[in-house]
N, CA, C and O atoms as a CHARMM CRD file, in Angstrom:
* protein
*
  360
    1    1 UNK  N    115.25400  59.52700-134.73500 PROA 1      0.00000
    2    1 UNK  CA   116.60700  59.88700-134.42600 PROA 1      0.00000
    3    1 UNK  C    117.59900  59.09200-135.27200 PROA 1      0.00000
    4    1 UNK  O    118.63500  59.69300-135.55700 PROA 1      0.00000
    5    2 UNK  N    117.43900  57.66300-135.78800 PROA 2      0.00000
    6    2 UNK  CA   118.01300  57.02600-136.19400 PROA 2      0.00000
    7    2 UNK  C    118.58900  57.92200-138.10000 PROA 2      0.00000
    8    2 UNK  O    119.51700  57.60600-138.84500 PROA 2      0.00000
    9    3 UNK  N    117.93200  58.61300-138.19000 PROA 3      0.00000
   10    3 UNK  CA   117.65000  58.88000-139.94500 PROA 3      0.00000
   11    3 UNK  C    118.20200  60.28700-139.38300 PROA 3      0.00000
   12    3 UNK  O    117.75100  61.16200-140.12200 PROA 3      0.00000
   13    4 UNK  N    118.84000  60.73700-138.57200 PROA 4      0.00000
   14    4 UNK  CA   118.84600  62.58700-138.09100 PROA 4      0.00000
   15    4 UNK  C    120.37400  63.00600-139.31600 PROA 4      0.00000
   16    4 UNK  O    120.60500  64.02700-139.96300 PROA 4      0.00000
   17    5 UNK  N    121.07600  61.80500-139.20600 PROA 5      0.00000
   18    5 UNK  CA   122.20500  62.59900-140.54800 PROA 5      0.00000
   19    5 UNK  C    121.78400  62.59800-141.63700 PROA 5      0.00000
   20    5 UNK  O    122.10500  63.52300-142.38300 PROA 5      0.00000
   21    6 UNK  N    120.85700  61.48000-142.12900 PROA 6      0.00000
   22    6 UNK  CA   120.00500  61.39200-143.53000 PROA 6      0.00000
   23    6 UNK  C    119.62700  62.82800-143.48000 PROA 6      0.00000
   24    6 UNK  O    120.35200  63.62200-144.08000 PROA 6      0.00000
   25    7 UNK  N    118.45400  63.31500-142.76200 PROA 7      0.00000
   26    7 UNK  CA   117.68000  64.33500-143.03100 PROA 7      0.00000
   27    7 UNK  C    119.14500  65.21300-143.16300 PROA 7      0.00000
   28    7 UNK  O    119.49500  65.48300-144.31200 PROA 7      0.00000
   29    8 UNK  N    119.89900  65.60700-142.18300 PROA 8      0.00000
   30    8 UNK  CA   120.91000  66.66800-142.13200 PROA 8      0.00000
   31    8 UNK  C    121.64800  66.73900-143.53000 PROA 8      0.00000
   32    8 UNK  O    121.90400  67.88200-143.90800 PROA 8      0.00000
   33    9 UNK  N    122.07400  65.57700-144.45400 PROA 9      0.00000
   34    9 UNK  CA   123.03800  65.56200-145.39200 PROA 9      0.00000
   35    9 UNK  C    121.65000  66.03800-146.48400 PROA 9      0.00000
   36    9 UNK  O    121.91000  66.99700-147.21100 PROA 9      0.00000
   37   10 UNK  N    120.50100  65.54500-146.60100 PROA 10     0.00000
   38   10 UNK  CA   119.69500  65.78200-147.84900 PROA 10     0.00000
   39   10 UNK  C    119.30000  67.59000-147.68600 PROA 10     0.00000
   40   10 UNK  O    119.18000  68.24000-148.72500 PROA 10     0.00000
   41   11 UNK  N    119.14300  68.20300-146.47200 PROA 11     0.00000
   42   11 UNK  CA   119.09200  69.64600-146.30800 PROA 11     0.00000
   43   11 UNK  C    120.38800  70.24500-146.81100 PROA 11     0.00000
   44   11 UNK  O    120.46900  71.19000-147.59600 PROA 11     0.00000
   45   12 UNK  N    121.45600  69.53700-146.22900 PROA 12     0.00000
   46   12 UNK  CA   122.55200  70.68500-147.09700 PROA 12     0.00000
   47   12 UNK  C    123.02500  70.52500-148.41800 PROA 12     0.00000
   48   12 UNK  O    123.64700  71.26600-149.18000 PROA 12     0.00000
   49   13 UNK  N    122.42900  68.99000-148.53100 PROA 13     0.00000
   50   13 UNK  CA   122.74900  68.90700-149.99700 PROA 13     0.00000
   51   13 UNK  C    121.60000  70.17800-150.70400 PROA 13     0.00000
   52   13 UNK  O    122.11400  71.05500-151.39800 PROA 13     0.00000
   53   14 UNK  N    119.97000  70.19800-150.46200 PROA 14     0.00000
   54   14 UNK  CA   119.51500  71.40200-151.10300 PROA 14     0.00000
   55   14 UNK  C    120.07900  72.93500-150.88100 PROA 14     0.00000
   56   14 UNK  O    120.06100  73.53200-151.95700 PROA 14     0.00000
   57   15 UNK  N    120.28300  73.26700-150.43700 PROA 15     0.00000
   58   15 UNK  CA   121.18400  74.38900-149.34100 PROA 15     0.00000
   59   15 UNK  C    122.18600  74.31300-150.81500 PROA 15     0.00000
   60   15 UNK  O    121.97200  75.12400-151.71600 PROA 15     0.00000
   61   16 UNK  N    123.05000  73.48300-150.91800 PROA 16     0.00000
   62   16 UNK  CA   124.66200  73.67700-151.68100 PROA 16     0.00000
   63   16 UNK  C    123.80700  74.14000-153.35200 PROA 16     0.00000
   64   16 UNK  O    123.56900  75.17300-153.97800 PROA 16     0.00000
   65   17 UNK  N    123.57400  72.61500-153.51300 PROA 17     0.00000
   66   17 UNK  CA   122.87100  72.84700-154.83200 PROA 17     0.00000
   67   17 UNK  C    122.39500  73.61700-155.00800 PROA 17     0.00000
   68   17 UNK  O    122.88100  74.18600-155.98500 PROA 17     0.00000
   69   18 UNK  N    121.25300  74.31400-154.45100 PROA 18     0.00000
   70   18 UNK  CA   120.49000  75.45300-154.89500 PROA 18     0.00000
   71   18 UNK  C    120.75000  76.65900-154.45300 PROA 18     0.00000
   72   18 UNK  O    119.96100  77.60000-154.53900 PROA 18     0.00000
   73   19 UNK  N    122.06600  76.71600-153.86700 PROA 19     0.00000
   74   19 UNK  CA   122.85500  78.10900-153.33900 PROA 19     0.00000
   75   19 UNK  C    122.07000  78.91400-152.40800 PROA 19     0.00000
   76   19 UNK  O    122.09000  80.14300-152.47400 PROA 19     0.00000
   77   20 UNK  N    121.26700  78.17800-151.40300 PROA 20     0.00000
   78   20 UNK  CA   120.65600  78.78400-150.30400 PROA 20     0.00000
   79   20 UNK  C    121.57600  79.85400-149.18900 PROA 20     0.00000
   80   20 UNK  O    121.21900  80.67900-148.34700 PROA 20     0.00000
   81   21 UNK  N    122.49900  79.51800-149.52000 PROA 21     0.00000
   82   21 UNK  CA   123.43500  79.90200-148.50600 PROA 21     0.00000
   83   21 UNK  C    123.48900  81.52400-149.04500 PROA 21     0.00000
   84   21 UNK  O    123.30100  82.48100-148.29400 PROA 21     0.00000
   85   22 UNK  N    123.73100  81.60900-150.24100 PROA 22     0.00000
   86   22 UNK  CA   124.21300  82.97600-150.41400 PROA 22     0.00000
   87   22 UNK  C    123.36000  84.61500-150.35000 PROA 22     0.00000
   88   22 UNK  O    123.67600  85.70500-150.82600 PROA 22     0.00000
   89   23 UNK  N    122.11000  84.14200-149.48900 PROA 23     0.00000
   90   23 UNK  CA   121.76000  85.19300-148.99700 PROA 23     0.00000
   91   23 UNK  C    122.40000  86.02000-147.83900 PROA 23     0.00000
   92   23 UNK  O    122.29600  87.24300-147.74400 PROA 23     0.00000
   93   24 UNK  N    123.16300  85.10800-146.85600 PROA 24     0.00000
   94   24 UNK  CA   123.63500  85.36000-145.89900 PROA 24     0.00000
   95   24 UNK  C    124.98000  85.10200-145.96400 PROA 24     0.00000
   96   24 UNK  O    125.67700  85.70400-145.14600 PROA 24     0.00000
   97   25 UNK  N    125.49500  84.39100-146.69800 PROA 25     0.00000
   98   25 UNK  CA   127.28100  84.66900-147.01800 PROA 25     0.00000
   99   25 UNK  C    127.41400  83.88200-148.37100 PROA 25     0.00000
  100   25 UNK  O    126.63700  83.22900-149.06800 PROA 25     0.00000
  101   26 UNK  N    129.31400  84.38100-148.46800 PROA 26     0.00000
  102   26 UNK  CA   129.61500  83.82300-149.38600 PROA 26     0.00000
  103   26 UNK  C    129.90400  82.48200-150.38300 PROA 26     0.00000
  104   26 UNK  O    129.92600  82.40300-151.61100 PROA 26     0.00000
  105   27 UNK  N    130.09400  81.56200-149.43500 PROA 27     0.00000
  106   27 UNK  CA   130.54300  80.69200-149.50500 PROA 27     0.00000
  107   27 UNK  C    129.90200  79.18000-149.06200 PROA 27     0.00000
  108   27 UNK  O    129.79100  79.05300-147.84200 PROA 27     0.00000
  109   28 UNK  N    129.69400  78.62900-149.44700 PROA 28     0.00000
  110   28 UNK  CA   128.91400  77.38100-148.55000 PROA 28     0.00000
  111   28 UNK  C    129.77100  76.83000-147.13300 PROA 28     0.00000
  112   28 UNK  O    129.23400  76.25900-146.18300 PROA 28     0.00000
  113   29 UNK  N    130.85500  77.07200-147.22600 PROA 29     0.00000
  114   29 UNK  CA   131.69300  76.84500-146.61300 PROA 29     0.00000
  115   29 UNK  C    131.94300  77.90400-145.08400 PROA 29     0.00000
  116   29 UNK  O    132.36300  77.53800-143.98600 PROA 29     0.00000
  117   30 UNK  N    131.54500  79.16700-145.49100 PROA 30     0.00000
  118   30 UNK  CA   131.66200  80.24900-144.35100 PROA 30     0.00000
  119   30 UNK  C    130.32700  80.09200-143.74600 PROA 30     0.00000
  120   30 UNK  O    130.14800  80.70400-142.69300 PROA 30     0.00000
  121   31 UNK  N    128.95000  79.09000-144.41300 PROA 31     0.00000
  122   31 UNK  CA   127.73100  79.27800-144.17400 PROA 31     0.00000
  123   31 UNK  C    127.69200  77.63600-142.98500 PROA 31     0.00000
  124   31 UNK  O    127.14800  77.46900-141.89300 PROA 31     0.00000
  125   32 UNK  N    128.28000  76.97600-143.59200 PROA 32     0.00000
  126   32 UNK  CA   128.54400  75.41500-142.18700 PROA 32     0.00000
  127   32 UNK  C    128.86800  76.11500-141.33400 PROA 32     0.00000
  128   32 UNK  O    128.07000  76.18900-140.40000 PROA 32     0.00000
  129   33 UNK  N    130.19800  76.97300-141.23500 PROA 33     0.00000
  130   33 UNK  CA   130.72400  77.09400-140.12900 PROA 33     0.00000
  131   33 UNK  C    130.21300  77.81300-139.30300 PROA 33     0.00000
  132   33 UNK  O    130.17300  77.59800-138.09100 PROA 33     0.00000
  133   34 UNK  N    129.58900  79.12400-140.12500 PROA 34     0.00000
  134   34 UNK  CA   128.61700  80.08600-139.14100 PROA 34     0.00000
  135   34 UNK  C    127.68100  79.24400-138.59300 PROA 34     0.00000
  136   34 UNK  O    127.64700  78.96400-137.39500 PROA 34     0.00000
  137   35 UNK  N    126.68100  78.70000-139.68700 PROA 35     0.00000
  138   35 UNK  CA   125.79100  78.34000-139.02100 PROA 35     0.00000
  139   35 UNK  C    125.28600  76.97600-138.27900 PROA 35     0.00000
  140   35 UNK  O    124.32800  76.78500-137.52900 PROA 35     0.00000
  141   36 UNK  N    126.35900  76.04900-138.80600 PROA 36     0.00000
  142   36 UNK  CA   126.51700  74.85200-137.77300 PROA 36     0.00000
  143   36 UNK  C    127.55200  74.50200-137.11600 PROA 36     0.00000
  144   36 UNK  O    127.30200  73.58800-136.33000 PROA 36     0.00000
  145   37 UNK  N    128.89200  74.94300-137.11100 PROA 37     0.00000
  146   37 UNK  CA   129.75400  74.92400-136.64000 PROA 37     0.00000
  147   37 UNK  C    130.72000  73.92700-137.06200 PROA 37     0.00000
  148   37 UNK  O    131.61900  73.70800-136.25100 PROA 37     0.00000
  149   38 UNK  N    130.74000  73.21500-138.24500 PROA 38     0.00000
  150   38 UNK  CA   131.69100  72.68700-139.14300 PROA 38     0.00000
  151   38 UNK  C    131.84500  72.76300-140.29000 PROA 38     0.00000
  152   38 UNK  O    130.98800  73.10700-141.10400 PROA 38     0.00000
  153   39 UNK  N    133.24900  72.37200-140.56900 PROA 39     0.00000
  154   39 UNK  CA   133.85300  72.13500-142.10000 PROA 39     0.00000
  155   39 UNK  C    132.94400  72.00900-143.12500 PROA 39     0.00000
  156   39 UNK  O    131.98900  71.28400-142.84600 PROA 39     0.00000
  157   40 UNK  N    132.94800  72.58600-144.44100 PROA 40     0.00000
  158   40 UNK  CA   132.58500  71.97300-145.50000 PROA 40     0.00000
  159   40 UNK  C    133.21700  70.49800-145.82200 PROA 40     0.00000
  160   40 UNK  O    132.94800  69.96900-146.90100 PROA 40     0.00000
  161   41 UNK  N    134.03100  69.86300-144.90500 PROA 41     0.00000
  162   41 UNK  CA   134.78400  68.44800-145.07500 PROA 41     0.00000
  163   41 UNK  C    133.53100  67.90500-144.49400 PROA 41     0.00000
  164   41 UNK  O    133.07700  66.93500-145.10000 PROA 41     0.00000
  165   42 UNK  N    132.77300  68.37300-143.29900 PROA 42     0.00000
  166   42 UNK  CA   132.21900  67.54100-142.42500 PROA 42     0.00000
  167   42 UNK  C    130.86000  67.78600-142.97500 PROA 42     0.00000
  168   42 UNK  O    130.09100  66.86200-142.71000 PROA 42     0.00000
  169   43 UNK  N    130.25900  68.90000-143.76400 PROA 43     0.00000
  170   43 UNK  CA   129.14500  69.23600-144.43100 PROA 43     0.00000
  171   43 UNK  C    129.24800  67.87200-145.81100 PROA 43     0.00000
  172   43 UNK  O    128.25600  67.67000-146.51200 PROA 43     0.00000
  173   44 UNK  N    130.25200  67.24600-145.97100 PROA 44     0.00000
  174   44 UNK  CA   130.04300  66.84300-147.48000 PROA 44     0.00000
  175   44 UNK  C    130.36900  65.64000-147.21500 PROA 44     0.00000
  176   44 UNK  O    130.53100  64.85100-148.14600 PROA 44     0.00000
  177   45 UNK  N    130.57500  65.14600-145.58100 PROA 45     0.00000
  178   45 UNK  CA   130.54600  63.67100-145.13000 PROA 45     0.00000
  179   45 UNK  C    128.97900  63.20200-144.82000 PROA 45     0.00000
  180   45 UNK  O    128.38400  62.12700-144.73600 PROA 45     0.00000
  181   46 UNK  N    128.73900  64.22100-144.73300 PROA 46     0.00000
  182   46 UNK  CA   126.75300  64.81400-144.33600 PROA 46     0.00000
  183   46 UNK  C    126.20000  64.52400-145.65600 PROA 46     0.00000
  184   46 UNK  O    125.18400  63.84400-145.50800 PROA 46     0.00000
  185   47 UNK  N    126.33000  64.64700-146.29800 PROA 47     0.00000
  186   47 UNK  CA   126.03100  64.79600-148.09400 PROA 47     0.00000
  187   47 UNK  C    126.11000  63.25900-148.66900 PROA 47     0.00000
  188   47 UNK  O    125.37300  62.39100-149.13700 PROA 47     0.00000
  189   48 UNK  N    127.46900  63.49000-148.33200 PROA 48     0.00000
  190   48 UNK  CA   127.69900  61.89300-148.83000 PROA 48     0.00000
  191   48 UNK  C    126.74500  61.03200-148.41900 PROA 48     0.00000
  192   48 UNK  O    125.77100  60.81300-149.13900 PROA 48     0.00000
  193   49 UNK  N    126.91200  60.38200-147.11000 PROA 49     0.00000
  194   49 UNK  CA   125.87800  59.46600-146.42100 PROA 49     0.00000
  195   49 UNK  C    124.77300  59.38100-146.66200 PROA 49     0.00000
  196   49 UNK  O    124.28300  58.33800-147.09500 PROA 49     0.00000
  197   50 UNK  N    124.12900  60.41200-146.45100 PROA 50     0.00000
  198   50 UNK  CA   123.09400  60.91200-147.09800 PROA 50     0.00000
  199   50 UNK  C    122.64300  60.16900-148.68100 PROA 50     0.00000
  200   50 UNK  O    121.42500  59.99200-148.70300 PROA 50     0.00000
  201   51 UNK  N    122.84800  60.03100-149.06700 PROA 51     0.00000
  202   51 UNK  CA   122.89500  59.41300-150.83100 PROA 51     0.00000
  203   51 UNK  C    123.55200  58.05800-150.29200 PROA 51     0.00000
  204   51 UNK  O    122.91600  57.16800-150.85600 PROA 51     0.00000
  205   52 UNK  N    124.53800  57.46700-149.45500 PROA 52     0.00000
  206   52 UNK  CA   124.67200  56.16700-149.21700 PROA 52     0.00000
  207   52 UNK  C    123.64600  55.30400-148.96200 PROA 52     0.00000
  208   52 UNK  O    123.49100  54.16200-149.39400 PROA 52     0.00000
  209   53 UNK  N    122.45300  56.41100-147.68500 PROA 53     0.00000
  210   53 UNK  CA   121.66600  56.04900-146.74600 PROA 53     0.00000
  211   53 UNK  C    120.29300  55.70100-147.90800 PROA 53     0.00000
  212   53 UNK  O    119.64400  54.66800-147.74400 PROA 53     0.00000
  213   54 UNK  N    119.98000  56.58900-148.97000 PROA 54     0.00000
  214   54 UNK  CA   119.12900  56.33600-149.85000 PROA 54     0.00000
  215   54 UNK  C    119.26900  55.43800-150.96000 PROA 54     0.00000
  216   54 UNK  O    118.33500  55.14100-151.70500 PROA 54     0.00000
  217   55 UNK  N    120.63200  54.94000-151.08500 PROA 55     0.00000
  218   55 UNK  CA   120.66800  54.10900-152.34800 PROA 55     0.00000
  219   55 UNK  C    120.29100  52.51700-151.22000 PROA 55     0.00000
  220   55 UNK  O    119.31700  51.80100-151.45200 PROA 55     0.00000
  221   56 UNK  N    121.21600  52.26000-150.13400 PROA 56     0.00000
  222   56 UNK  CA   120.52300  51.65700-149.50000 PROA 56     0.00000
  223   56 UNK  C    118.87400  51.39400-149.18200 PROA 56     0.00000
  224   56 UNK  O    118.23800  50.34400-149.28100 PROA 56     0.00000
  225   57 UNK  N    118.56800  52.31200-148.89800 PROA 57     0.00000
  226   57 UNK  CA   117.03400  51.91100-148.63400 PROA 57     0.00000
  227   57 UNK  C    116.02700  51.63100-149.66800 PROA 57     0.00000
  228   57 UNK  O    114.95900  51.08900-149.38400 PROA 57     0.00000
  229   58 UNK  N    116.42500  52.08100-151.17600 PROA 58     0.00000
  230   58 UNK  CA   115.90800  51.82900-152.24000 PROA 58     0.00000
  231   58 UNK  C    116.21000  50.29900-152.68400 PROA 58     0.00000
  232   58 UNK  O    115.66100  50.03900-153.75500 PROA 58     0.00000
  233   59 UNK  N    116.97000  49.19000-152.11400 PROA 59     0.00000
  234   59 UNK  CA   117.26500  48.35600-153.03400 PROA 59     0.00000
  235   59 UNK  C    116.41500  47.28000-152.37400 PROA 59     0.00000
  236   59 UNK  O    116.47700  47.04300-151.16800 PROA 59     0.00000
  237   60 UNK  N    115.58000  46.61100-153.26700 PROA 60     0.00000
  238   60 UNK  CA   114.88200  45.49000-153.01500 PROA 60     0.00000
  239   60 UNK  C    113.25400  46.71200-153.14400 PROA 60     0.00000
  240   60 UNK  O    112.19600  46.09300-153.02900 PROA 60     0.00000
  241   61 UNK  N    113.11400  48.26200-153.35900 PROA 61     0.00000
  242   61 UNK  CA   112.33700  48.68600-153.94600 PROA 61     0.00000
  243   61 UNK  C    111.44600  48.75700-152.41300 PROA 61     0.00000
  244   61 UNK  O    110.38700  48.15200-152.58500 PROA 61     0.00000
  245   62 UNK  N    111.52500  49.20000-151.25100 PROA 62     0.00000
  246   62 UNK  CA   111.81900  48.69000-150.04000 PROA 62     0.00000
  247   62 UNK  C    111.30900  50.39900-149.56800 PROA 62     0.00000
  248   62 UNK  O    112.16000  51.25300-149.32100 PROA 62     0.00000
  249   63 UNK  N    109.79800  50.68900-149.50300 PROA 63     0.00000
  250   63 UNK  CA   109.95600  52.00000-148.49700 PROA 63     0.00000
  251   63 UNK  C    109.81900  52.11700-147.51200 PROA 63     0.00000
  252   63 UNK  O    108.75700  51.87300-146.93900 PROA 63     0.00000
  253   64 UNK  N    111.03600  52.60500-146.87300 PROA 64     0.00000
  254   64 UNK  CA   111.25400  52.39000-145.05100 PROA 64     0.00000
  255   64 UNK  C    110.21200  53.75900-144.55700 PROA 64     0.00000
  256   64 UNK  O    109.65400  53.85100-143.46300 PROA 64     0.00000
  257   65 UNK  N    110.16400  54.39800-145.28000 PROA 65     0.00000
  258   65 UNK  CA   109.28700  55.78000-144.34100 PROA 65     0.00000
  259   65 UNK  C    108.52500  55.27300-143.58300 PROA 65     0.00000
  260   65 UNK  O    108.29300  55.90400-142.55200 PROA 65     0.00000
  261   66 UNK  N    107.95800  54.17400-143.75500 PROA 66     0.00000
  262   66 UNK  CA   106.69800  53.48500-143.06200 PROA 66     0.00000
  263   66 UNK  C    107.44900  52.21900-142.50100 PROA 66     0.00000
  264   66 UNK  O    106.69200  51.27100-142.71300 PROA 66     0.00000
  265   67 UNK  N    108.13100  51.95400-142.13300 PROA 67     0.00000
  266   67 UNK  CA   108.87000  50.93200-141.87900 PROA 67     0.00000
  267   67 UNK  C    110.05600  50.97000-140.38900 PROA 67     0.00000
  268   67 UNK  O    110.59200  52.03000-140.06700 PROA 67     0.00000
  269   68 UNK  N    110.26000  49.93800-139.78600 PROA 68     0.00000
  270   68 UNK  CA   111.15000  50.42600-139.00300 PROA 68     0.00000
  271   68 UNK  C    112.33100  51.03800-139.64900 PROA 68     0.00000
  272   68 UNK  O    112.72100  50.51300-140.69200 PROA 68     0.00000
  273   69 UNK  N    112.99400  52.12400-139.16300 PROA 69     0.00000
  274   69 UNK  CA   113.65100  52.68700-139.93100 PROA 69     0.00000
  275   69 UNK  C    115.08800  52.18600-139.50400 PROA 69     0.00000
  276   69 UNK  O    115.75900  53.05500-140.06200 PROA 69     0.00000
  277   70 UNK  N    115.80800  51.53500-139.01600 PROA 70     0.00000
  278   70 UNK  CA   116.95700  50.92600-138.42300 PROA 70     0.00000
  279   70 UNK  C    116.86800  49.50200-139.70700 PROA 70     0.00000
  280   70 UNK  O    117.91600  48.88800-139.90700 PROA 70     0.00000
  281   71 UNK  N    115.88300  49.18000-140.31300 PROA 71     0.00000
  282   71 UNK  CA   116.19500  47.88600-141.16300 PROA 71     0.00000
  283   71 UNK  C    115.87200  48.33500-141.92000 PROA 71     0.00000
  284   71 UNK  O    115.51600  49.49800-141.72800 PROA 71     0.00000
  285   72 UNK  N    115.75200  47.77800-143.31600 PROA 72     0.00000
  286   72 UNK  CA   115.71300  47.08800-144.68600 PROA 72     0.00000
  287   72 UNK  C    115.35300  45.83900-144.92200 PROA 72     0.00000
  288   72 UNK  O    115.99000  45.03500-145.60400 PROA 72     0.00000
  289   73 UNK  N    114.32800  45.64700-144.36700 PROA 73     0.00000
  290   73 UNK  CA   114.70100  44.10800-144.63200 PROA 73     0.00000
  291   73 UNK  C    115.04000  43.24600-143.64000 PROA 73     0.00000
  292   73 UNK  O    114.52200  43.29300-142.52500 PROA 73     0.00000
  293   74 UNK  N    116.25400  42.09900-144.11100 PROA 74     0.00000
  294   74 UNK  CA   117.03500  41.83100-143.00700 PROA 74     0.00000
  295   74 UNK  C    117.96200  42.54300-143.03400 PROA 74     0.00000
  296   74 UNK  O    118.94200  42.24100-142.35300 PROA 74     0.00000
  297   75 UNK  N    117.96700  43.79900-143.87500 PROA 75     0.00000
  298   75 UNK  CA   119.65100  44.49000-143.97700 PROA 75     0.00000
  299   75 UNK  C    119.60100  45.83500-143.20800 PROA 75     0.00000
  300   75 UNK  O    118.97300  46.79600-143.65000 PROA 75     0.00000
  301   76 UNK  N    120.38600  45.87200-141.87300 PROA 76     0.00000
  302   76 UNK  CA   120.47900  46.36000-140.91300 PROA 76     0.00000
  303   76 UNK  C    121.10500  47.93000-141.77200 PROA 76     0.00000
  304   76 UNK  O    122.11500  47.94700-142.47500 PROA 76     0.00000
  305   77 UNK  N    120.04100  49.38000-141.43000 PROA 77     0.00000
  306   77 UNK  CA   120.44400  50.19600-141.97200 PROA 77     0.00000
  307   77 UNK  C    122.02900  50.90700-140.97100 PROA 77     0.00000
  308   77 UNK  O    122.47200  50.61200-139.86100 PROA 77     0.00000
  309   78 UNK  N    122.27200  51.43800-141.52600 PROA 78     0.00000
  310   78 UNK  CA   123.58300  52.69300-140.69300 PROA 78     0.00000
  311   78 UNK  C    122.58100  53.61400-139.66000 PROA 78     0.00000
  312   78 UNK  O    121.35400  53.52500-139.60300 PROA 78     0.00000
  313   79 UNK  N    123.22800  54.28900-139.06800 PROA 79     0.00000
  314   79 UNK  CA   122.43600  55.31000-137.57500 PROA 79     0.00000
  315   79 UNK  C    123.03500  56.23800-137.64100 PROA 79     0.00000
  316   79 UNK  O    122.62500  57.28000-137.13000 PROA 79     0.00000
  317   80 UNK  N    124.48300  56.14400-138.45200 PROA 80     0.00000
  318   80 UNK  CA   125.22300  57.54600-138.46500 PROA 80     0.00000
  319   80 UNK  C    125.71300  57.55300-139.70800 PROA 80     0.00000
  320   80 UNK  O    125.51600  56.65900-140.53000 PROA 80     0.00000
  321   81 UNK  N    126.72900  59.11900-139.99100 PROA 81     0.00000
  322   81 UNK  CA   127.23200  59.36600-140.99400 PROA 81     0.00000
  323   81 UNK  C    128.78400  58.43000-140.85600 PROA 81     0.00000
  324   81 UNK  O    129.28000  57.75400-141.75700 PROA 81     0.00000
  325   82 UNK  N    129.25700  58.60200-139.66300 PROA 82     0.00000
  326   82 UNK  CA   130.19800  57.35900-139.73100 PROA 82     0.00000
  327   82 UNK  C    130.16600  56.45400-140.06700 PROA 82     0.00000
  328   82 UNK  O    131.13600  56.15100-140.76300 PROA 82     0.00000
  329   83 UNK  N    129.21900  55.49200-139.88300 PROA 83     0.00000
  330   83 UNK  CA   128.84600  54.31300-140.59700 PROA 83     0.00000
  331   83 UNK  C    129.23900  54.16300-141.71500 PROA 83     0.00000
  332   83 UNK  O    129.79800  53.13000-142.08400 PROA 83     0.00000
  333   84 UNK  N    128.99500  55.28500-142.54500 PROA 84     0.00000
  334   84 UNK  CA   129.15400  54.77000-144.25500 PROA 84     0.00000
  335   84 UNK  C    130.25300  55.93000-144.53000 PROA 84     0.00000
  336   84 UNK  O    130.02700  56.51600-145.58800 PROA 84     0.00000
  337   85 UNK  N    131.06000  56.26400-144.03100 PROA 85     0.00000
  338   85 UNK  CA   131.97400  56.92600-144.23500 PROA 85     0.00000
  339   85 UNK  C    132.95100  56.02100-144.88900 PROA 85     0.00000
  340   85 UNK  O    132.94100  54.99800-144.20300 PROA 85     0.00000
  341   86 UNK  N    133.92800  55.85600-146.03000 PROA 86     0.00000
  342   86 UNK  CA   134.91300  54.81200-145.93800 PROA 86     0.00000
  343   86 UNK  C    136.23500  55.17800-145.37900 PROA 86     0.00000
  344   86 UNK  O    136.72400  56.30800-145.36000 PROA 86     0.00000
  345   87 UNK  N    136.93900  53.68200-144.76100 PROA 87     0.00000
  346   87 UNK  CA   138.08200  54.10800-144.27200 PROA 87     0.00000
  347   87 UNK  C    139.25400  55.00500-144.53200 PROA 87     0.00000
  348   87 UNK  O    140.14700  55.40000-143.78200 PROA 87     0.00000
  349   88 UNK  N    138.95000  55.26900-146.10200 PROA 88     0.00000
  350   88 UNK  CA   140.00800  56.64800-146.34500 PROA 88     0.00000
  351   88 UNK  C    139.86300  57.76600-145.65400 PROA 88     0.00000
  352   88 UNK  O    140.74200  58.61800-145.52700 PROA 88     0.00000
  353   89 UNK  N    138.57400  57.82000-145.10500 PROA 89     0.00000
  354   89 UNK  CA   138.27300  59.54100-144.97100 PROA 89     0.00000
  355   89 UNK  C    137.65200  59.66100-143.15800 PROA 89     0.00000
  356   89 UNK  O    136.78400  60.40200-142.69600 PROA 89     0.00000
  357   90 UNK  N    138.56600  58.54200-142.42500 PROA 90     0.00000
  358   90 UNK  CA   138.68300  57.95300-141.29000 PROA 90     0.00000
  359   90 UNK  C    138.96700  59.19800-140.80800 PROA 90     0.00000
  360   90 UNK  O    139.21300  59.35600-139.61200 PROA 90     0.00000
């Protein structure tokens, strides 16, 4: 549960990139909202983190898959996409 926005931001990141969406609509944007019920703002705070959550867990060369997944180390991972959101986009 701890990794559930990781997985969520690395799916829509394949989804965007590889234009999964446009079997069923136009837009990546009409495809969040249909089909998860938010923003492409809130799809690409998903995205973001996502790539926060992995540059984190890569440093010190460090694979958590097998690992408690809440650490790094001694370096306490994030649990949400808030977490690594920065305060601009509060």
């Amino acid at each position: 549960m701890e990794r559930a926005f990781f997985e969520a931001g690395k799916a829509l990141t394949e989804l965007r990139d590889r234009r999964l969406y446009r079997s069923t609509h136009k837009t990546f944007e009409e495809y969040c909202r249909d089909r998860f019920g938010h923003s492409r703002q809130q799809s690409n705070y998903l995205i973001a983190a996502a790539g926060v959550y992995e540059n984190l867990t890569t440093i010190g060369c460090q694979n958590v898959e097998n690992e408690n997944l809440t650490t790094n180390g001694s370096q306490i991972l994030p649990t949400s996409e808030r977490q690594v959101r920065s305060n601009d986009q509060a």
